[in-house]
N, C-alpha and C positions, 0 to 999 in steps of 0.2 A: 678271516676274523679270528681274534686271539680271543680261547675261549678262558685262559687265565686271565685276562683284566676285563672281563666283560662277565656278569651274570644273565645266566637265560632264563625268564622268568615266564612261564606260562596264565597263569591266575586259574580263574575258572572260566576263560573261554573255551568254546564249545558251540559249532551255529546249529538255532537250534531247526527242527525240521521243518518247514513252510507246509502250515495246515490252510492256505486259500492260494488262489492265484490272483487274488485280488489285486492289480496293479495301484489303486488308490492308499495314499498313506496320508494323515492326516497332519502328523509331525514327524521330525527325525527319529527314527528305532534305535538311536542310539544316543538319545539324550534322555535317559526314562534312570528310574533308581533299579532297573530291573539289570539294565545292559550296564549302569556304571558299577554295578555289584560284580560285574563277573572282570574289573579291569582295577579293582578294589586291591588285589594281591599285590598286583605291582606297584600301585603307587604306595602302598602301605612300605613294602622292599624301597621304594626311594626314598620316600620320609625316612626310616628308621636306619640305613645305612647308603651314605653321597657314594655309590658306586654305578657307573653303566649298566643298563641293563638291555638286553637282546630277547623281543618278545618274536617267537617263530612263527609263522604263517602256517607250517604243513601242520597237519592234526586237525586243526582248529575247524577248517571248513569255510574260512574267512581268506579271501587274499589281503596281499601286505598293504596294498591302498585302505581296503575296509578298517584295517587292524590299527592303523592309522587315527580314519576318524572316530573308531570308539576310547581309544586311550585318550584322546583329544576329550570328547564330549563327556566321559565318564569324568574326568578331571575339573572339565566344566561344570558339571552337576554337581559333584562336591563343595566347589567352591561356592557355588550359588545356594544351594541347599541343606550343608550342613551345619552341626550346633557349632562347631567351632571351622569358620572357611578360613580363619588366618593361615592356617599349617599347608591348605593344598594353595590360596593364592601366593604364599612364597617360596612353594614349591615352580609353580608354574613360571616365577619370574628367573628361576633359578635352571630350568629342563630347557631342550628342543628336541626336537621327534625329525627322526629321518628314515624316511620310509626306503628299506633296500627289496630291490627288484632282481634277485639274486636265484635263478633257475634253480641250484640246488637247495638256497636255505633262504626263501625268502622272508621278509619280516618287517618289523619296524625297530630302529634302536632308539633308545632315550635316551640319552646323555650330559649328564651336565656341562652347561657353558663352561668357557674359561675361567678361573677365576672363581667361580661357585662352592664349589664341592668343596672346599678349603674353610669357608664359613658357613657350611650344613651343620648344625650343633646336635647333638644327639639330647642332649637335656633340653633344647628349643626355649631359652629363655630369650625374653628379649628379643621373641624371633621377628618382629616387626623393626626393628629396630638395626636390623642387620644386615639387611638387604642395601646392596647398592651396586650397581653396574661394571663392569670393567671395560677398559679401554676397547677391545676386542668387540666384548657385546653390541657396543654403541656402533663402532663403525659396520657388522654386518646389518646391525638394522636398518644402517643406513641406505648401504649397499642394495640394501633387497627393496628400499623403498621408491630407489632409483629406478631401480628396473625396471618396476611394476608401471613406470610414467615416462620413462626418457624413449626418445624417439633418435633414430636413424641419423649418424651425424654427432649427437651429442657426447659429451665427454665426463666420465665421474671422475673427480681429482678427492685424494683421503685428505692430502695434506699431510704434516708429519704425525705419526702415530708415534705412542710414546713407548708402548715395548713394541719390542722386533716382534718383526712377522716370523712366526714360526713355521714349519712346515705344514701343520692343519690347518691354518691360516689358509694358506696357498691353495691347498687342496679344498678348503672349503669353497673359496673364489671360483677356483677352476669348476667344480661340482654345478654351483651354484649357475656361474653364466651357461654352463654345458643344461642344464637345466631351464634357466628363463632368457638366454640371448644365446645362444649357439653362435650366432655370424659376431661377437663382440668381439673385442682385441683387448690385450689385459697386458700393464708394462709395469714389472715392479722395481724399486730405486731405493733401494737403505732403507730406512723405515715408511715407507710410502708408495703406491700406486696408483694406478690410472686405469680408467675404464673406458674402451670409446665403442659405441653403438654402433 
């Protein structure tokens, strides 16, 4: 991980010490204004400057899966509860969270999509108004929508994409089946690929 185009952004996480052993929990601990306080730093760090950020697992007390769903739900509880949610939901349509499982530095990174970080505006005018998808976005969505439903046999065609697949492209597909289809086959052709189950 290139620690020049990426920021490591810790916040005020910290887990904090388990005073019961009460296995019963009534809601998620990590959709509270308490736990989205302490994941406040980083999204403030992505609102205020479109750069990658690398949040670390070791310290924290949290593994990279957990660190995961509080960036997630701390995100989510701003949007839903604060005076002004426009800024984190076009944030949120603008991020994706990829949780690395990395022995020495594991973590979650957040990154902006393709295409995003290019229309982050730092004076946020108009920020509604500036959202809108790129070519990229739409086909992983797509992609991940398939997987979550296609069965054994089946085939995902993209069809022509209209920029070239880039190298994270590839590597996101690859990551991606390696993660929810491991047995799948994957055939890429000039601006387009295939996916067979």
């Amino acid at each position: 991980m290139d620690n020049d185009t990426i920021d490591i952004v810790v916040g005020k996480l910290k887990k904090p010490e388990r005073k019961t052993n009460s296995p019963l929990r009534v809601k998620r601990s990590s959709y509270t204004e308490t736990s989205a306080e302490t994941v406040k730093p980083i999204l403030d760090k992505l609102l205020n400057d479109a750069k990658d950020v690398f949040v670390p697992a070791l310290g924290t007390g949290y593994t990279a899966r957990t660190l995961f769903v509080k960036i997630n739900d701390g995100l989510l509880w701003y949007m839903e509860n604060s005076d002004e949610p426009d800024e984190y939901i076009l944030l949120r349509s603008q991020i994706a969270l990829r949780t690395i499982y990395d022995d020495e530095n594991p973590g979650v990174l957040v990154y902006f999509k393709r295409g995003m970080r290019k229309i982050r505006r730092k004076n946020h005018e108009g920020k509604a108004l500036e959202f809108h998808t790129t070519d990229s976005s739409l086909w992983r969505h797509n992609v991940v929508r398939w997987l979550e439903s296609a069965t054994e046999g089946k085939m995902f065609e993209s069809g022509n994409i209209e920029e070239p697949l880039t190298d994270d492209d590839e590597r996101w597909l690859r990551d991606t089946l390696a993660t929810m289809a491991p047995d799948a086959e994957m055939l890429f052709k000039d601006n387009s690929f295939r996916i067979i189950r």
